[in-house]
DSSP file (Angstrom, degrees, kcal/mol; ACC not computed):
  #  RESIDUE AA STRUCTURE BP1 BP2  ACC     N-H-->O    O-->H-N    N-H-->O    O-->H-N    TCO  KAPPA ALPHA  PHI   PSI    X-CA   Y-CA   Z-CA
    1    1 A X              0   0    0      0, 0.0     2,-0.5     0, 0.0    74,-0.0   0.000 360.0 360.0 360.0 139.8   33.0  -22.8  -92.9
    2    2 A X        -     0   0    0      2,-0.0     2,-0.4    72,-0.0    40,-0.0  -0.800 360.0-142.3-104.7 129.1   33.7  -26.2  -92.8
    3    3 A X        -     0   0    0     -2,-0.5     4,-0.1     1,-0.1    71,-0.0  -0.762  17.9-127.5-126.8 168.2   36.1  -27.9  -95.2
    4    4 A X  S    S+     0   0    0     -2,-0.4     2,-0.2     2,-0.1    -1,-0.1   0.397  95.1  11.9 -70.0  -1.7   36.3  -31.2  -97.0
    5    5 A X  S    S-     0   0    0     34,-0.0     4,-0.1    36,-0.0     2,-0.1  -0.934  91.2 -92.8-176.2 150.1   39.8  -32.2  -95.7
    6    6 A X     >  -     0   0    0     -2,-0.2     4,-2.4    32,-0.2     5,-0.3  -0.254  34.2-114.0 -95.3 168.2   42.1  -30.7  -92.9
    7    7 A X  H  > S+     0   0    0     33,-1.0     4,-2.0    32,-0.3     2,-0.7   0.873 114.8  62.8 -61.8 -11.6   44.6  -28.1  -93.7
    8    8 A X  H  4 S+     0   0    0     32,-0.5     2,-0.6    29,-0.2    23,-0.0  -0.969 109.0  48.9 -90.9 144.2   47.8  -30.6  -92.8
    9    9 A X  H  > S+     0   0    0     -2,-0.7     4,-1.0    -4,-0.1    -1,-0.2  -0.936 111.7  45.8 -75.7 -54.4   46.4  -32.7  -95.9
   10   10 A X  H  < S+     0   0    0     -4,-2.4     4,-0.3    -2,-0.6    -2,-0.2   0.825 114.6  45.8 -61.7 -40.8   46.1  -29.8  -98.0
   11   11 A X  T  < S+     0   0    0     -4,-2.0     3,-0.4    -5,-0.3    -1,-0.2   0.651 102.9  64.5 -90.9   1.3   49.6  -28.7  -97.0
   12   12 A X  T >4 S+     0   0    0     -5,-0.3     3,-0.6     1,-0.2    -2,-0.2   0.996  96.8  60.6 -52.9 -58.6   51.0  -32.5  -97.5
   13   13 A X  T 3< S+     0   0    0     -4,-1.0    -1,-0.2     1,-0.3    -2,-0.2   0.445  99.5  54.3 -56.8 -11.1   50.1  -31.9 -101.3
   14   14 A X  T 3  S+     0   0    0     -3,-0.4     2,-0.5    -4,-0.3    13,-0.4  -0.169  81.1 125.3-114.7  38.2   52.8  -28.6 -101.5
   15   15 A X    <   +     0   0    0     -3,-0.6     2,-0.4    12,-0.2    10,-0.1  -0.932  25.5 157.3 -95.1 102.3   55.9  -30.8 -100.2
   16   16 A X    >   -     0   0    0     -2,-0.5     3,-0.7     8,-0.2    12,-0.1  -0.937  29.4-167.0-117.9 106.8   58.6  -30.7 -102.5
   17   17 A X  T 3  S+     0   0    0     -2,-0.4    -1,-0.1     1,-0.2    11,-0.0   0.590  88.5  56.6 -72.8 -24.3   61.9  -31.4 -101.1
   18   18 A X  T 3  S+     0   0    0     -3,-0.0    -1,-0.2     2,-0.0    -3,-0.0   0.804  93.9  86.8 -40.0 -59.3   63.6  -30.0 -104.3
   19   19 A X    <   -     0   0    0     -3,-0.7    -3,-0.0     1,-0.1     0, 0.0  -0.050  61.0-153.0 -65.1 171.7   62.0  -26.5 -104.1
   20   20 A X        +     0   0    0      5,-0.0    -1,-0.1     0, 0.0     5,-0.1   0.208  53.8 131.7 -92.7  -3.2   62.9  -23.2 -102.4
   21   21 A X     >  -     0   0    0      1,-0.1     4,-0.6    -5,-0.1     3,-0.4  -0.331  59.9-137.0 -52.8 142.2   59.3  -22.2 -102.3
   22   22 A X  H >> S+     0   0    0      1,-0.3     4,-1.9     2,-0.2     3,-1.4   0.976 103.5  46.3 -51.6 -62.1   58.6  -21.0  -98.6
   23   23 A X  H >> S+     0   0    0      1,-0.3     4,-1.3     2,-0.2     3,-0.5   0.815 112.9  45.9 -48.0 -36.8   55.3  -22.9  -98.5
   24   24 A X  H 34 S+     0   0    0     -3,-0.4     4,-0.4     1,-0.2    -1,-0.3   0.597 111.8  53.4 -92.8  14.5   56.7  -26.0 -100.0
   25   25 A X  H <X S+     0   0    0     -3,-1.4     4,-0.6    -4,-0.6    -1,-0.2   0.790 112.4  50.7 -86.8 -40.2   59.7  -25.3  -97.2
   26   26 A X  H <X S+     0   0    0     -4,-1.9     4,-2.8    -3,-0.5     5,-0.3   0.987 110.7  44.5 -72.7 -73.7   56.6  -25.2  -94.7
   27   27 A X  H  < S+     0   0    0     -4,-1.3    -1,-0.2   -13,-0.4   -12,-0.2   0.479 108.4  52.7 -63.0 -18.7   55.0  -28.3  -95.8
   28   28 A X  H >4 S+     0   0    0     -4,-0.4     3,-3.2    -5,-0.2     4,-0.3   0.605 114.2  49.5-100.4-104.9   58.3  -30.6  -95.9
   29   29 A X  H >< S+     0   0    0     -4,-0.6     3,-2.1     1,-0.3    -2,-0.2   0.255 108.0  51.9  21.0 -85.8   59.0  -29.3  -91.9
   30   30 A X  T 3< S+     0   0    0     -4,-2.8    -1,-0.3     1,-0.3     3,-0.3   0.594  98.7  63.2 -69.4 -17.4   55.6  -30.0  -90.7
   31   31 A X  T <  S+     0   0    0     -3,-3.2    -1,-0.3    -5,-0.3    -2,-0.2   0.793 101.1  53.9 -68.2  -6.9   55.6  -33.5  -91.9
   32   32 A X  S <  S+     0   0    0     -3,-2.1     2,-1.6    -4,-0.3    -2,-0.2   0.548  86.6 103.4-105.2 -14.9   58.3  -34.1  -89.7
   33   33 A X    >   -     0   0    0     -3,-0.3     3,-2.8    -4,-0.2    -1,-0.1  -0.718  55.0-157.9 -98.8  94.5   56.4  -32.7  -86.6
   34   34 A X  T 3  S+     0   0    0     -2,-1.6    -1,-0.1     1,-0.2    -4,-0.0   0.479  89.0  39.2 -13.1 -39.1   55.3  -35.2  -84.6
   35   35 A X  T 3  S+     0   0    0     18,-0.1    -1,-0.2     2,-0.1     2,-0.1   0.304  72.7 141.0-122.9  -1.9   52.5  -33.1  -82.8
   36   36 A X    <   -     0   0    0     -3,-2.8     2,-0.6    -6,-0.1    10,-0.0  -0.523  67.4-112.3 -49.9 121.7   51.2  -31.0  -85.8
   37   37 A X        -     0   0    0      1,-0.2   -29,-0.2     9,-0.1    -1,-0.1  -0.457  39.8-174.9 -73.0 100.0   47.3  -30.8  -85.3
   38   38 A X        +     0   0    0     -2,-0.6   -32,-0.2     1,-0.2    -1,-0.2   0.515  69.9  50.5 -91.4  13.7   46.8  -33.0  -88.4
   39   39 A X  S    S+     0   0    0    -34,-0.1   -32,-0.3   -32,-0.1    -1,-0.2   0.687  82.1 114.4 -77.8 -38.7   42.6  -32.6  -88.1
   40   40 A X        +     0   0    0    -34,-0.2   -33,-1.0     1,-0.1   -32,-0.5  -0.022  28.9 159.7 -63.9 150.8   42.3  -29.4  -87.9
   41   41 A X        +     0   0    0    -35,-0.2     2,-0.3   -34,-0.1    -1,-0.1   0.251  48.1 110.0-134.8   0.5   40.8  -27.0  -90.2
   42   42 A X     >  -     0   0    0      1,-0.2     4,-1.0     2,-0.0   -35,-0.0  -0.642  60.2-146.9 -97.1 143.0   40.1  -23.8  -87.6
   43   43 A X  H  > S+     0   0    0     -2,-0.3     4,-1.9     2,-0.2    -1,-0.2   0.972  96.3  58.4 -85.4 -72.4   42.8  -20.7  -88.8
   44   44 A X  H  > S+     0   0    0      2,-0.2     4,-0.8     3,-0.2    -1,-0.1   0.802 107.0  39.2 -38.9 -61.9   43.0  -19.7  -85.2
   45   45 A X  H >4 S+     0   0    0      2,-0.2     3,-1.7     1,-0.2    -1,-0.2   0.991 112.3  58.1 -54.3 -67.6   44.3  -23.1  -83.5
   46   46 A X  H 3X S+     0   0    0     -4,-1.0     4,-2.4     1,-0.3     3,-0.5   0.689 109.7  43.0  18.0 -77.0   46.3  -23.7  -86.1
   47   47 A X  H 3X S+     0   0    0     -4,-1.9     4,-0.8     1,-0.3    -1,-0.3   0.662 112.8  47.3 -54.7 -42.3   48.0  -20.5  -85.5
   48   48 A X  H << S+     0   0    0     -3,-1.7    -1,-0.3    -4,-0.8    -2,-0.2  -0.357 108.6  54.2-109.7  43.7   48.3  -20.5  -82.1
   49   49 A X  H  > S+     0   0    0     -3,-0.5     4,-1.3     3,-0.0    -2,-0.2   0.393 116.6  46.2-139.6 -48.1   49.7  -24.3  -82.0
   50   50 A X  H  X S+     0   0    0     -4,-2.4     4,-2.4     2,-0.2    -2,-0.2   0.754 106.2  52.4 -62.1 -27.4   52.3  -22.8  -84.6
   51   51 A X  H  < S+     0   0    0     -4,-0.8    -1,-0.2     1,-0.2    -3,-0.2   0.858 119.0  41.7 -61.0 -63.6   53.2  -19.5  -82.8
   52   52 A X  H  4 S+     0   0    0      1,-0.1    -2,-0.2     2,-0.1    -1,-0.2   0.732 134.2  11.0 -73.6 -29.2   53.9  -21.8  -79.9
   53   53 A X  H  < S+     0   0    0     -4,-1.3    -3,-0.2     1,-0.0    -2,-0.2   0.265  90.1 103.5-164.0  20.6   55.8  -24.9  -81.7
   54   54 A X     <  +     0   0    0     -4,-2.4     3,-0.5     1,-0.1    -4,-0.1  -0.588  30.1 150.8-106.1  56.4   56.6  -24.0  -84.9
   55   55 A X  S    S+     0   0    0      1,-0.3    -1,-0.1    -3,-0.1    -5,-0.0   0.667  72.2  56.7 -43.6 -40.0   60.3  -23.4  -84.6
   56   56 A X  S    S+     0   0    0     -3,-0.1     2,-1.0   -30,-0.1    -1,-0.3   0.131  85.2  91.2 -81.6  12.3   60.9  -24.4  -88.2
   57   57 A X        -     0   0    0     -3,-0.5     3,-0.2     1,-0.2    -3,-0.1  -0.743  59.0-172.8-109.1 113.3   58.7  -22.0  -89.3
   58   58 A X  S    S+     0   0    0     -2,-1.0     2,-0.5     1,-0.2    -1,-0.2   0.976  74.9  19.8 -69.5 -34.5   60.6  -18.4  -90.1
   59   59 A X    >>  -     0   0    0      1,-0.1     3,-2.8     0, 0.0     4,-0.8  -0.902  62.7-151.1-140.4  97.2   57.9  -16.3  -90.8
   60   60 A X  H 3> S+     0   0    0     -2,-0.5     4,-0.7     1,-0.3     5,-0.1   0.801 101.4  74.3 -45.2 -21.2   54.0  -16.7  -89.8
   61   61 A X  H 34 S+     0   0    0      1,-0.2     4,-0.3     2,-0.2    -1,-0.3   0.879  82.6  62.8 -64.7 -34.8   53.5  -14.9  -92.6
   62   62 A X  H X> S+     0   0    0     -3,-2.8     4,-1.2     2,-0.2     3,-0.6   0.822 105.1  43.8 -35.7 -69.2   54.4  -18.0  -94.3
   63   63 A X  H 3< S+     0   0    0     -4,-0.8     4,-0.4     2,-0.2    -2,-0.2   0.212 103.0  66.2 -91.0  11.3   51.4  -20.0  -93.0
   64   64 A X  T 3X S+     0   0    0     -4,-0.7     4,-0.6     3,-0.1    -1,-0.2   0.669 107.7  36.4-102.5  -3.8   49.1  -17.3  -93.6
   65   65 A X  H <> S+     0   0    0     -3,-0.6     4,-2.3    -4,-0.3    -2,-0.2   0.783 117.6  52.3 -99.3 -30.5   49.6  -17.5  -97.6
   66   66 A X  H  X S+     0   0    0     -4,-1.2     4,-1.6     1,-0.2    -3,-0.1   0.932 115.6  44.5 -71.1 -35.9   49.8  -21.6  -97.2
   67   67 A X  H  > S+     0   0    0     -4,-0.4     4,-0.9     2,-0.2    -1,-0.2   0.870 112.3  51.6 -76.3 -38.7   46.2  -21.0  -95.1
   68   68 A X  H  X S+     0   0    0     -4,-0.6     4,-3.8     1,-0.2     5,-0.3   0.895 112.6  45.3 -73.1 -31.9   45.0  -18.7  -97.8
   69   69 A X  H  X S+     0   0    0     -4,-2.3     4,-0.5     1,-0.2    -2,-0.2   0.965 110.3  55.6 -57.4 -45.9   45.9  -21.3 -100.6
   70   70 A X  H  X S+     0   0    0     -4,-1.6     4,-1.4     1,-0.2    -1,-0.2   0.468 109.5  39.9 -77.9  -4.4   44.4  -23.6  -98.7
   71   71 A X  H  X S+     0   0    0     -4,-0.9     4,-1.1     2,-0.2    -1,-0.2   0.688 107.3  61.3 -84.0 -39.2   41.0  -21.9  -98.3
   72   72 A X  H  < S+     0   0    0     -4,-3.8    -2,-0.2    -5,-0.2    -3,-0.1   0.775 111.4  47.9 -75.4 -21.4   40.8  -20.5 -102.2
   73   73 A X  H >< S+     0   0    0     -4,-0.5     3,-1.0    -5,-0.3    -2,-0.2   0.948 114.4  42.9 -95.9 -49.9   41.0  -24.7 -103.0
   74   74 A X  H 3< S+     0   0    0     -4,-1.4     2,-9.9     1,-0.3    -3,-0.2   0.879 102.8  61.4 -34.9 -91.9   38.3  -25.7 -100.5
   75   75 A X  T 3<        0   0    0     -4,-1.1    -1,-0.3     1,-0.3    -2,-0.1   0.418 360.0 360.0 -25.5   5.9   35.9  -23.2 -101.2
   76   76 A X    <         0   0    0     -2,-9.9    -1,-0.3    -3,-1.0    -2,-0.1   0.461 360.0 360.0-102.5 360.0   35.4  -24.5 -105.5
């Protein structure tokens, strides 16, 4: 499925430098990393780009609810 905007856009919009939410914890990190695939929309690359070079990420688990968020808002 193809979606209207790539998931680093989508996760741009959850950056609150205030919060403790994990995701918005996620989103304030990865703006800061240079080499975050900011087109991409594929769950798999994504994944394996983080797994490899997402040091500031504790928990993948983490970017699988930010990925799920970001799918339930494409999809309307």
């Amino acid at each position: 499925m193809a979606y209207r905007e790539s998931f680093y856009r989508y996760l741009m919009t959850q950056r609150n430098a205030d919060s403790n939410d994990e995701v918005a914890q996620f989103a304030n990190n990865a703006q800061n990393d240079q080499t975050f695939p900011k087109q991409e929309q594929n769950y798999e690359k994504l994944s394996d780009y983080l797994e490899l070079n997402g040091g500031y990420l504790p928990s993948m688990s983490i970017f699988d609810k930010a990925y799920q968020m970001y799918r339930e808002k494409m999809t309307y």
